[in-house]
N, C-alpha and C positions, 0 to 999 in steps of 0.2 A: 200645330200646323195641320190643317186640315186636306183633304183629298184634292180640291182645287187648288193646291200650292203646289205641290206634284213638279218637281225638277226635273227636267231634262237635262243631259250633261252638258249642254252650252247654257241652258240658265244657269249650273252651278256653274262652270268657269266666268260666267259674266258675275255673278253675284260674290264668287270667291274677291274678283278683282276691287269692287265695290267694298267687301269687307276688311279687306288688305288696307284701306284706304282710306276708307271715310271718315268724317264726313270730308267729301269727296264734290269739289264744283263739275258742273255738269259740261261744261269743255274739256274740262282736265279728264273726265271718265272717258271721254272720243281720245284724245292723247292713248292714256293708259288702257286700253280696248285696243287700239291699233298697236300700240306696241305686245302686246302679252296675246294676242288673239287673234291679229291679223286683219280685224273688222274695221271697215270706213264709220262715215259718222252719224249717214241712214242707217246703220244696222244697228251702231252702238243703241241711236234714240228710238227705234222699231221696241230692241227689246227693254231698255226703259221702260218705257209704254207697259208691255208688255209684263214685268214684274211688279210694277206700278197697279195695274189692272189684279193683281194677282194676290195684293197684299203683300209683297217682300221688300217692296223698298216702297220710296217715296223724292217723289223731286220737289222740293219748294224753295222758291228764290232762287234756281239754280245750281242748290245743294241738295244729292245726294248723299241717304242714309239708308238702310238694313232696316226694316221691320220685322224680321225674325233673325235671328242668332244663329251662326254654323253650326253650333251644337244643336239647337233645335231641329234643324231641317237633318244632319247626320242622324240623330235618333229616331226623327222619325222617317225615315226614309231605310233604315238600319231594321227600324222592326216592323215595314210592312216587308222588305224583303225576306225575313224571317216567318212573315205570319205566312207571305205565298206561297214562297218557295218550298218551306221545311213544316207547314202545316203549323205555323205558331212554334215548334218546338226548338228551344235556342242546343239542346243538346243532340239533336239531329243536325241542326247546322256546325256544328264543333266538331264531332265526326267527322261531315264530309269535309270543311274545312282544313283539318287537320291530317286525313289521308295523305301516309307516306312523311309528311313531318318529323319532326323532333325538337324539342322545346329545352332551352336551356335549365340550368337549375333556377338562376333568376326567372326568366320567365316564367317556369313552373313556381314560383315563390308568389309572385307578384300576381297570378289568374289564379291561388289559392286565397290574397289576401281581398280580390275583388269578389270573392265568391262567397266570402266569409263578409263585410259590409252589405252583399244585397241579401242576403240571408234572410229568411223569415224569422220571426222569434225570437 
């Protein structure tokens, strides 16, 4: 996902809906948008357009689908907030993150077994 795909929080709640869903008829998306979002059925097809244009989805035939994957768009949107915020450093972010916290034994078990998989070497 590159720089021009850049979510704002109403494109991911539009696009979450989208992904809940699809493939997803481009009526039924006006439906499921007014009900989960609140939005009439010019704003639902504005931001169609609008993702459409951006590379994240696509409408043909009146079906909507995702061109990029919520995992996609989380990681990369995950590590440029890391790369701004904490200067790239993900243990700068853990830190401040975890200020005042306390981590169960599981969850302490389970961020030792992810750390041991991305491991180098």
């Amino acid at each position: 996902m590159n720089e021009n795909r850049r979510l704002a929080d109403s494109d991911f709640r539009f696009m979450t809906v989208i992904w809940d869903n699809e493939p997803v008829g481009s009526m039924r998306l006006v439906d499921l948008c007014a009900d989960a979002l609140g939005w009439k059925k010019s704003t639902t097809f504005t931001m169609l357009r609008k993702m459409c244009a951006k590379g994240m989805a696509k409408n043909e035939h009146s079906t909507v689908t995702s061109l990029v994957s919520r995992e996609q768009v989380r990681r990369t949107e995950s590590e440029r907030f890391v790369s701004e915020t904490f200067s790239g450093s993900l243990p700068g972010f853990l830190v401040a993150f975890m200020d005042g916290k306390t981590l169960s034994d599981k969850e302490v078990d389970e961020l030792k077994r992810l750390i041991d998989e991305h491991r180098k070497g």
